[in-house]
C-alpha positions, 0 to 999 in steps of 0.5 A: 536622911531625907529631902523635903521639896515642894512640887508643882500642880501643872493641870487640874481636871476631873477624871472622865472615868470615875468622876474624881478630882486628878491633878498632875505633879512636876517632881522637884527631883526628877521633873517627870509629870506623875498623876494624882487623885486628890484623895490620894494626896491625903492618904497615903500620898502619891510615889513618883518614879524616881521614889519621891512620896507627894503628901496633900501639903504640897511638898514631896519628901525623898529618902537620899542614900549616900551609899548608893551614890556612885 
């Protein structure tokens, strides 16, 4: 099953080191801080640590396994 939430752009800046568009992700299921390009947003999306996928419509998308649950 999965859980769809939206996440929160906390900065926006321009990548000194090749010029691209950075934003900085708050994940709605972890809160960890995670750096995106723009154009990874709107390809294949952007992994957090925890395993949620960002997508370029503002929302993050992680798979719940109730198994593993302890």
């Amino acid at each position: 099953m999965k859980s769809t939430r939206p996440y929160e752009v906390t900065r926006r800046s321009r990548d000194h080191g090749s010029g691209r568009k950075a934003i900085w992700i708050r994940c709605p299921f972890c809160a960890v801080e995670v750096k995106a390009f723009v154009w990874s947003l709107s390809g294949s999306g952007k992994r957090c640590e925890c395993g949620a996928l960002f997508g370029a419509r503002g929302k993050a998308t992680k798979e719940q396994n109730p198994e593993a649950r302890s």
